[in-house]
C-alpha positions in Angstrom: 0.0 0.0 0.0 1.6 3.1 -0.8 1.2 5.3 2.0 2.8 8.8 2.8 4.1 8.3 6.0 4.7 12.3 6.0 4.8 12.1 10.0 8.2 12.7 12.4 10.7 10.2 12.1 10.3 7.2 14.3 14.0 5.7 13.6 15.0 6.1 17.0 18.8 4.3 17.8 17.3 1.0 18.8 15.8 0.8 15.5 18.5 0.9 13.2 20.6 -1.3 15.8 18.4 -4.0 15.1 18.0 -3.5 11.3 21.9 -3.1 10.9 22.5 -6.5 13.2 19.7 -8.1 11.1 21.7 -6.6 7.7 25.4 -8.1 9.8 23.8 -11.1 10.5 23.1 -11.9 7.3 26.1 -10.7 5.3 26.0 -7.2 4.5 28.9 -5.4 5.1 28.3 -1.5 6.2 30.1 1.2 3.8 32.2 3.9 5.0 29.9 6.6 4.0 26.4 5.1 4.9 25.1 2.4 2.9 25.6 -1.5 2.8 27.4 -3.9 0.2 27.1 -7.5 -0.3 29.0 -9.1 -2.9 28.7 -12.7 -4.1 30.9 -14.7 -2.6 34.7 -16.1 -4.8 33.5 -13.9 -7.5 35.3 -10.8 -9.6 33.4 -8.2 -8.1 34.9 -6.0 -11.3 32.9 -7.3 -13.6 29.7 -8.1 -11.6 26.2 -6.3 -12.0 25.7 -3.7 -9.6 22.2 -3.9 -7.9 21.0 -0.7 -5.8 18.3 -1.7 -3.0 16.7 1.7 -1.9 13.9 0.5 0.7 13.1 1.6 4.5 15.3 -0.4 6.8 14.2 2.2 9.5 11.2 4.6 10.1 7.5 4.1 10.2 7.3 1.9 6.8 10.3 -0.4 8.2 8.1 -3.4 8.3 7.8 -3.3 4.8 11.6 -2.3 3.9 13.1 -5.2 5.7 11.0 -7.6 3.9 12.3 -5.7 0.6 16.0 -6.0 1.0 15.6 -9.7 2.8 13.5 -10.9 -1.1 16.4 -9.1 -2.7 19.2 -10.7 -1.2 17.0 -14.3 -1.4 16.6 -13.6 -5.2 19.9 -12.3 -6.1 21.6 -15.1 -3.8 19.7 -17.7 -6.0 20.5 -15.9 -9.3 24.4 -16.0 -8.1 24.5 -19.6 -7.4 22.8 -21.3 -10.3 25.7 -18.9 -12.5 24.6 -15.5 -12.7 23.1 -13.3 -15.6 24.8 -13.6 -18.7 28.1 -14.7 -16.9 28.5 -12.1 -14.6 27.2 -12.1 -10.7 25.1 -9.2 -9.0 26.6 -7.3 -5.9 23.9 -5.4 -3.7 23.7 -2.1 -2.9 21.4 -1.1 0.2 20.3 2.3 1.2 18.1 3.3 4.0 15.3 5.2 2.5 14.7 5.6 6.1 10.6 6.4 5.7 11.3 9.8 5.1 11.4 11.4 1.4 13.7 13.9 2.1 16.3 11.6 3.5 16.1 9.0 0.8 16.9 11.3 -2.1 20.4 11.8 -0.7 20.6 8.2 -0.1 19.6 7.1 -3.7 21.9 9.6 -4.8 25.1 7.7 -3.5 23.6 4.7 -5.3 24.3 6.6 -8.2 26.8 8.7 -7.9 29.2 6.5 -5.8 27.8 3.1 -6.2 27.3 3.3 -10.1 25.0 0.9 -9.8 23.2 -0.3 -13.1 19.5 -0.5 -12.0 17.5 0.5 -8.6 14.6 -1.6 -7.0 12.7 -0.2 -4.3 10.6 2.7 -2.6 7.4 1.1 -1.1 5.2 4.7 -0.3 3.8 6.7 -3.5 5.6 10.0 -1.8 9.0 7.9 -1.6 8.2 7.0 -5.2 7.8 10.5 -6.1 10.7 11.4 -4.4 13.7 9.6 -5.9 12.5 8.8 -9.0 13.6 12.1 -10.1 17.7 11.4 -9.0 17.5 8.1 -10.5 15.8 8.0 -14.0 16.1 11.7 -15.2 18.9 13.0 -13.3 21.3 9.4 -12.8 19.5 8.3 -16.4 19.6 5.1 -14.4 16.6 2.0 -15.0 14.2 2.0 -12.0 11.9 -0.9 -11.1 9.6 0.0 -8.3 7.9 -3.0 -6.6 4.8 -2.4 -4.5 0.9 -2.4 -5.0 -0.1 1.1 -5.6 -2.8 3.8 -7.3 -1.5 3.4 -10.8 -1.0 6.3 -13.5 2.7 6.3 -12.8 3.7 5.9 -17.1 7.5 7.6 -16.4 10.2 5.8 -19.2 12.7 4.0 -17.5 10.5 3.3 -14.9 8.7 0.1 -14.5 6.3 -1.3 -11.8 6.3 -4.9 -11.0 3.2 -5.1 -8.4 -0.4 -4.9 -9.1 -2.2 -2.0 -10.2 -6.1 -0.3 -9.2 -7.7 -2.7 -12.5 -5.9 -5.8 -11.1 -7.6 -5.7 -7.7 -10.9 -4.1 -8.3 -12.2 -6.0 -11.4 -12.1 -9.3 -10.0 -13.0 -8.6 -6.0 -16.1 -5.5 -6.4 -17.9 -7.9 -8.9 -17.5 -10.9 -6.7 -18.7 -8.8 -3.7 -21.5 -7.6 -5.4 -22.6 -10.6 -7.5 -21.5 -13.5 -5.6 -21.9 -11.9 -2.2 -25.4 -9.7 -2.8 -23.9 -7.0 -1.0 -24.1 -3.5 -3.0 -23.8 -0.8 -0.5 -20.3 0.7 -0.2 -19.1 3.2 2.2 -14.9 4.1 1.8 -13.5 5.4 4.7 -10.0 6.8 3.7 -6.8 8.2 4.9 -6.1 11.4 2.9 -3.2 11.2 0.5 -3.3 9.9 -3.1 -3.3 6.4 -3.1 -7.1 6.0 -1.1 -8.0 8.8 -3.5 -6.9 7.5 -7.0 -8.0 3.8 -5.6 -11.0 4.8 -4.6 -11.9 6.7 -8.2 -11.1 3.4 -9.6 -13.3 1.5 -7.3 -16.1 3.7 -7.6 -16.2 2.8 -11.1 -16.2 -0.7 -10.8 -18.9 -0.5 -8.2 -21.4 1.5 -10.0 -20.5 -0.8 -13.3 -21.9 -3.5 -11.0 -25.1 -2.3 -9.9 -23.9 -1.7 -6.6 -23.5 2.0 -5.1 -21.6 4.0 -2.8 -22.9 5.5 0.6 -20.0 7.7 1.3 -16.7 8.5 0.7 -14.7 10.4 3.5 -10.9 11.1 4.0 -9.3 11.6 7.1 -5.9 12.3 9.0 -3.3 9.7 9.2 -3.7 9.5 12.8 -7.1 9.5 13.5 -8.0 7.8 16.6 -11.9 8.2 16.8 -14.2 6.9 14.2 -18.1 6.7 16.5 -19.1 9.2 13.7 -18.2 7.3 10.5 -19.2 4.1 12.4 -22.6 6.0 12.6 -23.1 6.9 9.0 -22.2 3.0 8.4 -25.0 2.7 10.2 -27.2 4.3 9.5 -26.9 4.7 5.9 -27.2 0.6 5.8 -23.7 0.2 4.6 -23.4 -3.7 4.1 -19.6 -3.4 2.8 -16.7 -1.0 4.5 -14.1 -1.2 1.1 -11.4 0.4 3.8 -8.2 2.3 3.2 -7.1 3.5 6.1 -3.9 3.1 6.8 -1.8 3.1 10.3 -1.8 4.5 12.6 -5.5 5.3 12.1 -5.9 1.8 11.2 -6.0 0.0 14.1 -8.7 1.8 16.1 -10.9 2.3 13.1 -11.1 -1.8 12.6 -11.5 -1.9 16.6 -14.5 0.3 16.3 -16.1 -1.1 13.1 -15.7 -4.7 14.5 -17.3 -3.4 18.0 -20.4 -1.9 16.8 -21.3 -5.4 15.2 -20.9 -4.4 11.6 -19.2 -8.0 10.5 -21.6 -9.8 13.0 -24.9 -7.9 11.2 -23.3 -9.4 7.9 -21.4 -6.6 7.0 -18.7 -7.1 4.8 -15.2 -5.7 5.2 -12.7 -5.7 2.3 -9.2 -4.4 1.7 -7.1 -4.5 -1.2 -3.8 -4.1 1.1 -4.0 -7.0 3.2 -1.3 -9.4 3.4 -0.7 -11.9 6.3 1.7 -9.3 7.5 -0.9 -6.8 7.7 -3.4 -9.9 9.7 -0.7 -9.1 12.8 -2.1 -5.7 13.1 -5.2 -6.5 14.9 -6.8 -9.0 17.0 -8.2 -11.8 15.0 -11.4 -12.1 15.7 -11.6 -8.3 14.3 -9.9 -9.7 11.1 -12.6 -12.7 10.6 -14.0 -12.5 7.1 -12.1 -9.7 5.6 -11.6 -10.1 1.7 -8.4 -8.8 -0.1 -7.1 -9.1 -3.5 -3.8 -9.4 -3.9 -1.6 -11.3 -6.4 0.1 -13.9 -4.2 -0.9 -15.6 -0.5 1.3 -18.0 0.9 -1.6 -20.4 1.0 -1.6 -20.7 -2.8 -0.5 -24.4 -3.6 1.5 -24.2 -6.3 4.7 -26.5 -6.2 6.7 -23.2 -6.9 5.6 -20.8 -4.6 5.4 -23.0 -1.5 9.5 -24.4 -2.1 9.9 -20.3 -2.4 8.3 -20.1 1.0 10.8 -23.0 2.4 13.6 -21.7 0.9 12.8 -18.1 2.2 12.3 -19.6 5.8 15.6 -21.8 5.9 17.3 -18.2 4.5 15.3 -16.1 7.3 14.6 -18.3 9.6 12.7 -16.7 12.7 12.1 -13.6 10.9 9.5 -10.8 11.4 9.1 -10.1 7.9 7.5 -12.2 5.9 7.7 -13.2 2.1 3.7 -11.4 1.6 2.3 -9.7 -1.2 1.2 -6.5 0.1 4.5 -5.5 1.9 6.2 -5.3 -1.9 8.0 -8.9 -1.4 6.5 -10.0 -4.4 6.8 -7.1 -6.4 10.3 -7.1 -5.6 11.2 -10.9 -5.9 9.6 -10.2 -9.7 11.2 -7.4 -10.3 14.8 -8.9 -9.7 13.4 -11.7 -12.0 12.6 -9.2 -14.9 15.7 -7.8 -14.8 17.6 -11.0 -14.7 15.0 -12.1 -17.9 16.2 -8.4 -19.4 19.6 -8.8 -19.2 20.2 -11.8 -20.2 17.7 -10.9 -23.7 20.6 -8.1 -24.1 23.4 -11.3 -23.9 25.2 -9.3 -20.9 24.6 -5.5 -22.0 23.8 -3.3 -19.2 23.5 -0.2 -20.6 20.2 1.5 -19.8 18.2 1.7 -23.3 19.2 -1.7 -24.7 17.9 -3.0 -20.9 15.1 -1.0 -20.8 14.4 -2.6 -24.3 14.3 -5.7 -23.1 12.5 -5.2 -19.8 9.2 -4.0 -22.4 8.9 -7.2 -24.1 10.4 -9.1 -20.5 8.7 -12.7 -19.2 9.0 -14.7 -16.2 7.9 -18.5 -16.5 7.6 -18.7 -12.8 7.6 -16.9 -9.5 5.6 -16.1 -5.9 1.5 -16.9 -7.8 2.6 -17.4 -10.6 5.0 -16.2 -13.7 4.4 -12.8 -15.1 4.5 -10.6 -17.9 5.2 -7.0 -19.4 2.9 -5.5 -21.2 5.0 -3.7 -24.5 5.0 0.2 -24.3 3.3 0.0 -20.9 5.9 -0.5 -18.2 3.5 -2.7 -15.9 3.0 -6.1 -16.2 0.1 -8.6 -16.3 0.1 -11.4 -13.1 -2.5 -14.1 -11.6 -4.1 -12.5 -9.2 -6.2 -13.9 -6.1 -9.6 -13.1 -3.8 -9.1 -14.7 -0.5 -11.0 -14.3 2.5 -10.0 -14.0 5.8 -10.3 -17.1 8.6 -10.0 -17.3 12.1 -8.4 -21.3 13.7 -7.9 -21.9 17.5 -7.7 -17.8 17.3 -4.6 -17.8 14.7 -5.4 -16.2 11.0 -5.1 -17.3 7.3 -6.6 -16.7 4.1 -8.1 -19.1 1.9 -8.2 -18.6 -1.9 -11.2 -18.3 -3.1 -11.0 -17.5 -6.8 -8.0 -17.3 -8.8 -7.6 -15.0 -12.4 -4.7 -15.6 -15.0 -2.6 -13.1 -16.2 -4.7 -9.9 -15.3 -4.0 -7.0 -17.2 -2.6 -4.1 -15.2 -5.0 -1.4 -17.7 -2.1 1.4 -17.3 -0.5 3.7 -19.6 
C-alpha cells in the first residue's frame, strides 16, 4: 500500500541497531559513507552487476523495507549460485530510504553517484516513489523498477512497476462482492493522501459498473484515533460493505470500532485490497474474521513453486518478522529482480540503460511467488495471476483461503 508516512521520524537508535545487526547477520557489510554492500561470494566483483536496494530499513514503513531488502538478497543469492546473468554475478547495494522522502533522495543519490549501480529496485510509499525517481531516472539516467501495490497512473520511461495496479484488484474482488456476495452498499472510509483517493476513483467505477452504489466516501488524517461518527453513518446509511483504506496509525482503532459496533456480525462485509498476512498481525483476529483482499500472491496458494519459495525463504530467514507477503512489496520485488535478470540476459550481458530497458518491455517470467508474469510492450506494468481470499479465524490464529483465482490480469495502465 503506498502510503505517505509524512509524519516525524520514528527511527530512534534501537531501531536501526536491530536493522543493521539483522543486515550483519546476514552478510551485508556496512560502507564507509552510509550504505551496505554484499557481494557474491569467490566472485570478480569487477565485472559483476551492480544492484541498488533503496527501501526503509528504518522509520514508520520499516516493516515493509526489511521484507524488501531480505526478497532481494534471497533472489539475487539464487540468481548468483545457479551462475549469474549472462556470466556475470550481482553485488547489492542497500540504502536506507529511512521512511522519510527527504532523506532518501540523498541516499539514492550515492547509489548513483558513488555506487554506479546499473539498476535501482525499491521505494514502497507513492511520496517515496515521487521522491527519488527524479535522481534516478532523469537526473542518474539510471533504470528504476519499483515493486509495491499502488494507485496506478505512474507511465515515467525507464520506470517500470512490478506489483499490481487499481484494474488488477478491483475487477475481480467488487464484482465478486457484489454478484457472488449480494452485497451492493459501499461506504470508503479513507486516509487522505493519493493512493485511497486514485484507488477509490477506480473503485467507484467498478462499483457502479456492478449495480452496486456508494454510501460515502470520506478522507481523514493519518492518525485519526476516533471513528463513532463514520461508524454512525455506516449505520445508518445501511452500509453492508466497508471497502477500507485506512492506513496506520489510524488503522487500528478504526477496525476496533467497526468490529465493536457489530458491523461483521450484522453481515457486514469488510474488504481491503492491502491485506497481506503481515498486515493480519495488526489487529486482534477475531476483528480480522472475514475480511476479503485481492492481492496477487498468498502464501496459501498451492503451487509446487511458490510453497519451495516459501521453504527456501524460511531456511534463509529463519525466525524472521518479515515475511515473504504480497502486500508489503516482497512479491513485487522478488519479480522485479526476476525481470531484470530475464532483461539482461535478452541483451546477452549488456547493461546499458536503453538496450535494458528494451528488453524489460517485451520481458517474461515463467515462474515466481502466484505465478510467472508478464510486461505488457510500451506500458511499463505487467500482467500477473491474481487472487480473492478471505480471511479465517483457527484456534484464534489467521489465514486466508483462496477463493477465486484469475490468470494473467491485465494491469489497464498507460
Amino acid at each position: 500500500m503506498s502510503h505517505d508516512p509524512n509524519q516525524p521520524g520514528l527511527i530512534g537508535r534501537r531501531r536501526l541497531l536491530s536493522g543493521a545487526s539483522a543486515l550483519g547477520a546476514a552478510g551485508w557489510v556496512a560502507g564507509g559513507a552510509g550504505g551496505w554492500m554484499l557481494a557474491p561470494k569467490g566472485a570478480a566483483a569487477a565485472d559483476a552487476i551492480k544492484m541498488g536496494i533503496a527501501t526503509d530499513i528504518t522509520g514508520a514503513i520499516a516493516p515493509s523495507g526489511n521484507a524488501n531488502w531480505q526478497v532481494a538478497q534471497f533472489a539475487v543469492e539464487q540468481i548468483n549460485k545457479a551462475g549469474g546473468v549472462a556470466g556475470r554475478q550481482i553485488t547489492l547495494f542497500l540504502e536506507d530510504t529511512a521512511s522519510d522522502p527527504k532523506i532518501a533522495v540523498g541516499n539514492v543519490r550515492k547509489l548513483i553517484q558513488e555506487r554506479k549501480v546499473d539498476v535501482v529496485l525499491g521505494g514502497i510509499t507513492s511520496a517515496m516513489r515521487q521522491a527519488i525517481k527524479d535522481p534516478i531516472v532523469n537526473r542518474g539516467r539510471t533504470l528504476y523498477i519499483y515493486p509495491q501495490l499502488y494507485e496506478g497512473q505512474e507511465c515515467t520511461k525507464n520506470l517500470f512497476c512490478t506489483g499490481p495496479t487499481p484494474a488488477q484488484q478491483c475487477d475481480e474482488l467488487i464484482p465478486y462482492i457484489i454478484k457472488t456476495l449480494g452485497k451492493k452498499r459501499f461506504a470508503m472510509p479513507s486516509a487522505n493522501y493519493v493512493w485511497p483517493q486514485l484507488l477509490n476513483k477506480y473503485a467507484r467505477k467498478v462499483i457502479e459498473a456492478n449495480g452496486g452504489e456508494v454510501v460515502f466516501e470520506e478522507y481523514y488524517p493519518l492518525d485519526q484515533p476516533e471513528y463513532s461518527a463514520t461508524i454512525g453513518k455506516i449505520r445508518d446509511g445501511k452500509v453492508d460493505v466497508v471497502f477500507n483504506t485506512v492506513i496506520p496509525p489510524g488503522l487500528q482503532p478504526f477496525v476496533k470500532q467497526l468490529y465493536e459496533s457489530g458491523f461483521q456480525r450484522n453481515g457486514g462485509v469488510l474488504s481491503c485490497v492491502y491485506y497481506d498476512e503481515n498486515l493480519l498481525n495488526y489487529h486482534p483476529a477475531q476483528e480480522m474474521e472475514g475480511l476479503y483482499s485481492c492481492l496477487d500472491y498468498f502464501q496459501s496458494i498451492n503451487d509446487p513453486f511458490s510453497k519451495q519459495l516459501q521453504a527456501d525463504y524460511a531456511k534463509k530467514f529463519p525466525d524472521t518478522k518479515f515475511l515473504f507477503t504480497a502486500g508489503s512489496a516482497a512479491t513485487g520485488m522478488y519479480r522485479g529482480v526476476k525481470f531484470y535478470e530475464a532483461a539482461v540476459r535478452a541483451t546477452g550481458g549488456k547493461l546499458d540503460r536503453d538496450s535494458v530497458a528494451a528488453a524489460m518491455d517485451k520481458a517474461k517470467i515463467e515462474q515466481g511467488p502466484g505465478g510467472g508474469a508478464e510486461m505488457v510492450p510500451g506500458k511499463m506494468h505487467c500482467k500477473m495471476n491474481m487472487y480473492v481470499a478471505q480471511c479465517k479465524v483457527d484456534a484464534g490464529k489467521t489465514r486466508y483461503d483462496v477463493i477465486n483465482s484469475f490468470k494473467m490480469v491485465d494491469p489497464k495502465e498507460c
